[in-house]
C-alpha positions as CSV (number, residue, x, y, z in Angstrom):
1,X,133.9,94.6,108.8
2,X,132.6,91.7,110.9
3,X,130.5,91.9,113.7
4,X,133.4,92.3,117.1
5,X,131.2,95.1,119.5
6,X,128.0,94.2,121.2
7,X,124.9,93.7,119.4
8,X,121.6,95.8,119.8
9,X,119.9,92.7,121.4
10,X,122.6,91.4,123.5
11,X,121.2,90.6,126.9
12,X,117.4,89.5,125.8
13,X,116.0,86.1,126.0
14,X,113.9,84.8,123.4
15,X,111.6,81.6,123.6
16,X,110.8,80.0,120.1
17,X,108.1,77.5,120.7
18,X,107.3,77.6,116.7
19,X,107.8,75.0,113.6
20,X,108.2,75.1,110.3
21,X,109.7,78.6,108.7
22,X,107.6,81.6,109.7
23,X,107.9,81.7,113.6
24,X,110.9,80.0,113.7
25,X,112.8,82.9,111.0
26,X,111.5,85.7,112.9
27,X,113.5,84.5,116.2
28,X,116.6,83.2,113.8
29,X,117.0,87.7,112.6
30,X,116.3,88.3,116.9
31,X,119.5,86.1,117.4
32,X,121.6,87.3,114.6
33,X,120.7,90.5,116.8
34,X,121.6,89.4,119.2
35,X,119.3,88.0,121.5
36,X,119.5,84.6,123.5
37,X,117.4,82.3,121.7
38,X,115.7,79.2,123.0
39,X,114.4,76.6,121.1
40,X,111.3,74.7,122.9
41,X,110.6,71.4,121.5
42,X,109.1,68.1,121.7
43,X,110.7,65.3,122.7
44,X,109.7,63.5,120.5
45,X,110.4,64.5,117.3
46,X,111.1,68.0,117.8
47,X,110.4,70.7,115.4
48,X,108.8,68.7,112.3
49,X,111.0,70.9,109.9
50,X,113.7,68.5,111.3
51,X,112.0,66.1,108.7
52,X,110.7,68.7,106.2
53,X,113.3,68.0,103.1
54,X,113.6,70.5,100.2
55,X,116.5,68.0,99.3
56,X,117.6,65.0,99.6
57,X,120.3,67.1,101.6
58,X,120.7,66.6,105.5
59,X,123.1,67.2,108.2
60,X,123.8,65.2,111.3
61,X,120.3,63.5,111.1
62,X,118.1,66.5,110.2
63,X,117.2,68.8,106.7
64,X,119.6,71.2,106.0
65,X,116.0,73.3,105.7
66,X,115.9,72.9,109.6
67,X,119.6,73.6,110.0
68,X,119.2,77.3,108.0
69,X,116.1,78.7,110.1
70,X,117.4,76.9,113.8
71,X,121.2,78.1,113.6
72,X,122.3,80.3,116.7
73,X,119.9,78.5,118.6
74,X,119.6,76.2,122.0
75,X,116.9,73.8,122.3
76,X,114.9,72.5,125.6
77,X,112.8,69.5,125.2
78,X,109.9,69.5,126.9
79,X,106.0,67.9,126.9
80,X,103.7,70.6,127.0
81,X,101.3,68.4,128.4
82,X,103.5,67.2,130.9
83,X,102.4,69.2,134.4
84,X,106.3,68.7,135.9
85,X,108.2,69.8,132.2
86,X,105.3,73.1,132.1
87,X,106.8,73.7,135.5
88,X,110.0,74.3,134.0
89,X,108.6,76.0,130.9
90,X,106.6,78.4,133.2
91,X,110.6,79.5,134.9
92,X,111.8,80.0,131.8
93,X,109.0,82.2,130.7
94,X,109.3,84.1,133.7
95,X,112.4,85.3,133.0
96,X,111.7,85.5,129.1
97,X,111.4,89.3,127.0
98,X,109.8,87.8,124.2
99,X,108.2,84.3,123.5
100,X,107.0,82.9,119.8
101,X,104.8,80.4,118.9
102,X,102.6,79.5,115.8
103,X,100.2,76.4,116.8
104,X,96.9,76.5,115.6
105,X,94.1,78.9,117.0
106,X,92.8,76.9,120.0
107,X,95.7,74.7,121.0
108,X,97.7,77.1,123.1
109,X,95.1,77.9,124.7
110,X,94.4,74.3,125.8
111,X,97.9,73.7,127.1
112,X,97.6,76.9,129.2
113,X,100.6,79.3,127.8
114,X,98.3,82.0,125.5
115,X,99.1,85.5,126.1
116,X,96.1,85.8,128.8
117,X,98.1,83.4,130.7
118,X,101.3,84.3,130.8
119,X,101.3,88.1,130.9
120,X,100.2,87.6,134.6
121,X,103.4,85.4,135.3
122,X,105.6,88.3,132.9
123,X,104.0,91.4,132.4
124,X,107.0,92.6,130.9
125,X,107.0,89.6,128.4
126,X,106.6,90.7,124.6
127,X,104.5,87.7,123.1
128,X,104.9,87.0,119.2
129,X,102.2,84.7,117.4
130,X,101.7,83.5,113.8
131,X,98.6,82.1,112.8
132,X,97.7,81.3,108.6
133,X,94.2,83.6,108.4
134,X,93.8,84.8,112.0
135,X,91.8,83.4,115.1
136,X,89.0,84.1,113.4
137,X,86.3,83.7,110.7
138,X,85.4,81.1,108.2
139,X,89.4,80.3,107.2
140,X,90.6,80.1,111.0
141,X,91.3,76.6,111.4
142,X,92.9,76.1,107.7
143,X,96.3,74.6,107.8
144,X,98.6,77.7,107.3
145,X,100.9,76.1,104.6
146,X,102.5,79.0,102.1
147,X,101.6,77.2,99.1
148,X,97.9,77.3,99.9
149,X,97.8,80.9,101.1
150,X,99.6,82.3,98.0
151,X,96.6,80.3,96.5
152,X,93.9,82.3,98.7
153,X,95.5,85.8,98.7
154,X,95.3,86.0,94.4
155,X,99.2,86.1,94.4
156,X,99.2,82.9,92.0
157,X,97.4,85.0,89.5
158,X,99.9,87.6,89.0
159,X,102.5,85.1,88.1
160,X,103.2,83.7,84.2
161,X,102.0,84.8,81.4
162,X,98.0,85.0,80.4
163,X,97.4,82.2,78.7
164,X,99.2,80.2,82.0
165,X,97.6,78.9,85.0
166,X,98.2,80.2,88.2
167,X,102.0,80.3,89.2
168,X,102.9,80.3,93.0
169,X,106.5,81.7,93.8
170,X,109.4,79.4,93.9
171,X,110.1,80.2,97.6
172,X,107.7,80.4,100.9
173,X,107.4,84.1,100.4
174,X,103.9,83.9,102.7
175,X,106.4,82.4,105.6
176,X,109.1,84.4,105.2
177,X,107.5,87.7,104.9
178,X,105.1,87.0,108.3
179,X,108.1,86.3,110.0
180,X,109.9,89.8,109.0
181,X,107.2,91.4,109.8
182,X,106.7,89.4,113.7
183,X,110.0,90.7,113.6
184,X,108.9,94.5,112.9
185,X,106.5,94.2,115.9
186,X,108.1,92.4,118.5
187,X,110.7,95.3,118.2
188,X,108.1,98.0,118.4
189,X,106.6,96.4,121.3
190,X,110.5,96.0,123.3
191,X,111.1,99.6,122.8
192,X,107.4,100.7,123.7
193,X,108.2,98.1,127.0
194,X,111.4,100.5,127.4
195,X,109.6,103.3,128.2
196,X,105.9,101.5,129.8
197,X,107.5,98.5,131.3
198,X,104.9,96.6,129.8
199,X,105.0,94.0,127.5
200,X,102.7,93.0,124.4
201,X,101.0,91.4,122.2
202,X,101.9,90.5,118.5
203,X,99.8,89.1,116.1
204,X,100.7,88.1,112.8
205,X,99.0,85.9,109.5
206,X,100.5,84.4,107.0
207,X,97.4,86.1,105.1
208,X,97.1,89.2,106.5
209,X,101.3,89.6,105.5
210,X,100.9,88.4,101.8
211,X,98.3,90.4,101.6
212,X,100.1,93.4,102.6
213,X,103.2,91.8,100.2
214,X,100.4,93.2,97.0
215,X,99.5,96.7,98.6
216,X,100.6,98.1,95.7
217,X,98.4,96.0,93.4
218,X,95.6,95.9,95.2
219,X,95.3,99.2,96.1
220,X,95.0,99.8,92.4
221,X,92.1,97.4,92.0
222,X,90.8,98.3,94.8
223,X,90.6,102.4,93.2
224,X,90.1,101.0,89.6
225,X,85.8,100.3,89.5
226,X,87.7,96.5,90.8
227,X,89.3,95.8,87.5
228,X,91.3,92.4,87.6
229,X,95.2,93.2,86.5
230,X,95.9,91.5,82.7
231,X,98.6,89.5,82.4
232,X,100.7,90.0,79.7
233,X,100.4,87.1,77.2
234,X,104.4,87.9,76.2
235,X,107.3,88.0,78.9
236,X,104.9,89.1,81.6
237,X,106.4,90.2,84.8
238,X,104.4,92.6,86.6
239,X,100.7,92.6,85.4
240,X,99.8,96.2,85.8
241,X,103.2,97.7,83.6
242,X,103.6,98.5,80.1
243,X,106.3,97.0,77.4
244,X,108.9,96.7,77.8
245,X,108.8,95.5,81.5
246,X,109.9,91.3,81.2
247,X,112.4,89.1,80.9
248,X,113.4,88.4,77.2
249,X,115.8,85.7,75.6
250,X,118.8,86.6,73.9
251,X,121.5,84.6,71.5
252,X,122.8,83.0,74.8
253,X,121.0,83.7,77.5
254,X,118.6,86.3,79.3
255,X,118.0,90.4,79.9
256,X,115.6,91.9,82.2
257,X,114.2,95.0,80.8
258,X,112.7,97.4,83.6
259,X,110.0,100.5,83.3
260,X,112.0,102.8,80.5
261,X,110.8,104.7,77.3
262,X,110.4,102.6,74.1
263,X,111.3,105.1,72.1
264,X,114.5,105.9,73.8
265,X,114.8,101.8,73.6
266,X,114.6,101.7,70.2
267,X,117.1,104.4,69.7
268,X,119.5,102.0,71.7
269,X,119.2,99.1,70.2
270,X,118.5,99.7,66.7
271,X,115.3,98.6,66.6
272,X,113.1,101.0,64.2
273,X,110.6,99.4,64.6
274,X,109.7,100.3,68.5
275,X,110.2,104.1,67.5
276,X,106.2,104.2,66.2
277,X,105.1,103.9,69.7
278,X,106.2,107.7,70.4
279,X,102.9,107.7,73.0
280,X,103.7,106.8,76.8
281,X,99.7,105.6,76.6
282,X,100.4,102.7,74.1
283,X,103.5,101.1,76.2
284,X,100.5,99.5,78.3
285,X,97.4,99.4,75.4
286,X,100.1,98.2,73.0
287,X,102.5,96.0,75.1
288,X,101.7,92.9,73.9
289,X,102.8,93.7,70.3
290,X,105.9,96.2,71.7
291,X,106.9,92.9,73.5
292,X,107.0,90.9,70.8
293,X,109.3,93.0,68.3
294,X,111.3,93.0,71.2
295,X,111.6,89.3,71.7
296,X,112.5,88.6,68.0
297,X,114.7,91.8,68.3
298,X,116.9,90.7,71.4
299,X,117.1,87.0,70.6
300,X,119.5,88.2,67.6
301,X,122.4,89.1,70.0
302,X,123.8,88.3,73.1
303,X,123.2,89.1,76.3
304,X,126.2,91.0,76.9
305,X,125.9,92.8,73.6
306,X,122.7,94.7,74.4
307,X,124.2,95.5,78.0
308,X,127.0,97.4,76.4
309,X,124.1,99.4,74.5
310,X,121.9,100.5,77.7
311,X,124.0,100.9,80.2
312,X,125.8,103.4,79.4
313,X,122.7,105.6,78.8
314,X,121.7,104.6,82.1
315,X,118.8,102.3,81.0
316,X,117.6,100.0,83.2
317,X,118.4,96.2,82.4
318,X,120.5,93.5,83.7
319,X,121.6,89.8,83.4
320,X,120.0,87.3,84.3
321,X,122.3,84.9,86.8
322,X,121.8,81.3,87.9
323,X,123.1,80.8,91.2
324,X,126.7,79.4,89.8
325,X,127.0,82.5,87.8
326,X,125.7,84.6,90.7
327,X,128.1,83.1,93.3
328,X,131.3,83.7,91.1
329,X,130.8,87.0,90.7
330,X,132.5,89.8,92.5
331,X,130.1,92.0,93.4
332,X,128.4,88.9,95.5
333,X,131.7,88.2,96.9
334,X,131.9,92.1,97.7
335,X,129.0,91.7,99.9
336,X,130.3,88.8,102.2
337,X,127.3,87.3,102.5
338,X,127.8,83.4,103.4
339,X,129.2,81.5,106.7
340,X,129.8,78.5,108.0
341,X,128.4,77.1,110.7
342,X,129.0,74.2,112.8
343,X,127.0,72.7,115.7
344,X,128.1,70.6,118.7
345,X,128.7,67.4,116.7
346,X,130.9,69.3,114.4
347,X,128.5,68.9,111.6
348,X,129.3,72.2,109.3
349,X,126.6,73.9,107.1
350,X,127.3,76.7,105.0
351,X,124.6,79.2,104.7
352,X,123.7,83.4,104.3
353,X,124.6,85.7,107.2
354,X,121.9,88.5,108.7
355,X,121.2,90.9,106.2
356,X,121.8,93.8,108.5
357,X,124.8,95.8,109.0
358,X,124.8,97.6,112.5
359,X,127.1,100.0,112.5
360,X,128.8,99.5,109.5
361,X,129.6,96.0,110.9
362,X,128.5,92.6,109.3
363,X,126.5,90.1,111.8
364,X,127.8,86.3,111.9
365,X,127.6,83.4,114.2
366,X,129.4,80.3,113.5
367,X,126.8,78.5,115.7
368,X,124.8,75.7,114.3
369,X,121.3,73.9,114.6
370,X,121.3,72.6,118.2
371,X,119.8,68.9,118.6
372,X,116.5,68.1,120.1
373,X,116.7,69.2,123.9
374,X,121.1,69.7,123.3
375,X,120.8,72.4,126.2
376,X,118.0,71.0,128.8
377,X,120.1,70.1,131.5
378,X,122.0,73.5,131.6
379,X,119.1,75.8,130.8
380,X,116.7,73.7,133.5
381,X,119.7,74.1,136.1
382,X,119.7,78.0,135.2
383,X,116.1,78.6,136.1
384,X,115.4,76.0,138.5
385,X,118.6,75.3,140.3
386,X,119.0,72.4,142.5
């Protein structure tokens, strides 16, 4: 089903004074919500994500990187240092529920729109910032790039196997995952203000969020006499499970083996030689040497040969799919997840949809990336007619 009744934010008005991926993605799932979201930019320039290329891609004069976050959004131009354009900025706050930003620790404060500040003009305003580490302590004024904090938080070390250097995730999972969880607050604080009438204060760091990312890891270090995890030096994929958890090559491709009995492995796929390791104990002390009868095992037939084997005993394993193979397949076309969007130059971008279903019902917008300040003329005449 698509989305055709209202949506649970329909009626809120979100300023997004953020760049880059983080703030900006947390008020991209508010609009697919629903919400009203305004886009506060310079005008000069703009957001610098409008020049941040992951590609050689770009659409109607900006990254297609810009166009994925900045769909279903209007954007106001506007110099923050500019004492007539904060007039208008201070309107529109006024009537805001939640505003966003992510500037460094110090320069909000400098141009006069920090929480302190405008809670007295909205005391009902929810207020969402991302910082990299915090306002505080010796890593405050670090740039609060997801490359380097995947560095900092020890994420880089669980990647690859041991004898590999550090290896950071292919995506900006420090980013992403700060956003969803600005997201997680901002919604606590809006239904809190439902029953208070008072707004909040959210604060969120990239740190602080990929830290969180590795409870499960570190809470194991952290209760293991601070043991560093081992890597496995075969197929490694998690560094605190046994054989046969990994990624292994077969005759013409991949299969992902998750957590599962050897033994009953062995049974499966004929290989006698994993039926020694009867003891759950030596999946971990053994699981270099399990992993590597495994890889010369699998590589000996194909990929969907050894499926056929354990999945119908229900053990757990699957392909491994590029995106071509991925996008072909049914059960990705089952789940509906892409759209096209177009903005108000008629520049069309096809992209994913909001994760959420609401009510059984799938969210779209066929709205695009608006241009730098598309909507200032409008939104200024809203708040501050004639």
């Amino acid at each position: 089903m698509t989305t055709t009744g209202y949506k649970p934010l329909e009626g809120l008005l979100v300023l997004d004074f953020a760049q880059f991926l983080s703030g900006p993605s947390a008020a991209l799932r508010l609009a697919d919500l629903g919400a009203r979201v305004i886009k506060v930019e310079r005008p000069d320039g703009g957001d610098l994500c409008r020049r941040l290329y992951v590609s050689n891609l770009e659409l109607d004069g900006d990254s297609t990187l810009f166009h994925s976050i900045n769909r279903n959004k209007e954007s106001v131009s506007a110099n923050l240092k500019d004492p007539e354009d904060l007039k208008f900025i201070r309107a529109l706050i006024e009537k805001a529920d939640v505003m966003i930003q992510n500037f460094r620790p110090g320069v909000i404060e400098r141009i006069g729109l920090h929480y302190d500040a405008v809670k007295e003009w909205n005391p009902r305003l929810v207020y969402g910032e991302i910082t990299g580490y915090g306002k505080t302590g010796p890593w405050s004024g670090k740039p609060g790039q997801d490359l380097l904090v995947q560095s900092l938080s020890g994420l880089a070390w669980l990647n690859g196997n041991a004898d590999q250097p550090p290896v950071p995730f292919g995506l900006s999972v420090a980013d992403m995952f700060a956003g969803a969880h600005l997201v997680q607050g901002i919604l606590a604080c809006l239904v809190r203000r439902s029953v208070t009438g008072k707004g909040g204060y959210v604060e969120v760091s990239l740190l602080e969020s990929i830290l969180d990312v590795q409870f499960e890891v570190l809470t194991t270090h952290m209760n293991d006499g601070g043991k560093l995890p081992e890597r496995s030096a075969v197929n490694n994929a998690n560094a605190y499970l046994g054989a046969p958890y990994g990624i292994y090559e077969t005759a013409d491709g991949y299969l992902a083996l998750a957590m599962g009995s050897v033994v009953q492995l062995g049974q499966l796929l004929d290989c006698a030689e994993l039926t020694a390791f009867h003891e759950p104990s030596t999946w971990f002390t053994h699981r270099d040497k399990i992993k590597t009868i495994l890889k010369r095992h699998l590589h000996s037939n194909t990929t969907s040969y050894w499926i056929a084997r354990l999945e119908p005993a229900d053990y757990w394993c699957a392909d491994v799919l590029n995106w071509e193979r991925l996008l072909s397949h049914d059960a990705f076309r089952e789940l509906n997840m892409t759209q096209q969007t177009v903005n108000g130059n008629g520049a069309k971008l096809t992209t994913t949809r909001c994760p959420i279903r609401i009510d059984g019902q799938l969210l779209f917008s066929p709205v695009g990336a608006p241009k730098i300040g598309e909507h200032t003329a409008q939104i200024k005449e809203e708040v501050m007619p004639g």
